[in-house]
C-alpha angles and dihedrals in degrees: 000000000000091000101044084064104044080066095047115111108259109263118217111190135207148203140165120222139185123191129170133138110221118112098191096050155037099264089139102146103211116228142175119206119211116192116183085209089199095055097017087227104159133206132196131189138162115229130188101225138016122260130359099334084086103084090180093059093047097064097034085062085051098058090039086065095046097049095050081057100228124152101178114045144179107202111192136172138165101286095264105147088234093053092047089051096048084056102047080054097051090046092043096059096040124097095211135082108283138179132191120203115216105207124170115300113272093351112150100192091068091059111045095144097060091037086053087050094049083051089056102045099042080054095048088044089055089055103043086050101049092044092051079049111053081040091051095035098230144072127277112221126217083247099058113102102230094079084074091054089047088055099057090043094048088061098051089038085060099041100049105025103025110098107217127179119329089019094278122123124216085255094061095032075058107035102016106234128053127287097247092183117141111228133173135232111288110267089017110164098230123191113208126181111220109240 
């Protein structure tokens, strides 16, 4: 019922995901997939290696959680080691109360939420790139850096512009308005005079 949940402990899912196109060669772009799955505010960032060893996404995780403004969390993925690692990092350097669930090893139905959220941003990656393609005239290859840029602005395009159930977006559910920010188009040249 609606008021057994308003008292569950907030769940933040996880997933890692990989996407690239060549067929003759490694061009795999590494990503971990972060979805609030209260407010479906949604984080994505590339990382260089599975698990802890990435200090960067540790800490990136870290200020995820902050800035979702839970004390109290659930973090859940889908059972990999290096998943389950990642977590027991993350829960290891918070002061707040933290769980890990420990699901089956690489079992998708235990984490619908973060494979919902893969779903989302892999869709909203295909459109940002070929609309940077068909402006600049060429292709944009999985090397180029600026996939790693589109990842982390898939993610912010989906939390603040993306209208989930009942017309709200992840922004207002978090913040409660609407995020009003002008932004341009992704890979938008802009001209800006210093002050």
């Amino acid at each position: 019922s609606k008021g057994d949940r308003l008292h569950e402990k907030p769940t933040v899912s996880f997933d890692y995901k990989s996407f690239g196109q060549a067929a003759d060669h490694d061009d795999r772009v590494q990503s971990l997939i972060v979805r609030d799955n209260l407010t479906k505010t949604t984080f994505a960032h590339p990382c260089n290696v599975k698990g802890p060893g990435d200090k960067w996404i540790v800490q990136r995780v870290l200020l995820d959680l902050d800035e979702l403004g839970h004390d109290d969390v659930l973090l859940k993925g889908d059972g990999e080691p290096a998943l389950i690692k990642l977590l027991k990092e993350v829960k290891q350097r918070r002061v707040e109360n933290t769980v890990v669930e420990h699901p089956a090893a690489y079992d998708p139905q235990s984490n619908g939420a973060a494979e919902k959220a893969v779903q989302e941003i892999m869709e909203q990656i295909r459109a940002l790139k070929l609309a940077l393609e068909k402006r600049i005239g060429e292709v944009v290859e999985s090397e180029s850096l600026i996939l790693e840029w589109a990842l982390e602005h898939a993610g912010l395009l989906i939390s603040r512009y993306k209208l989930g159930k009942y017309g709200k977006t992840a922004f207002r559910r978090l913040c409660g308005k609407d995020c009003r920010q002008v932004i341009v188009e992704f890979g938008e040249q802009v001209y800006a005079k210093p002050k």
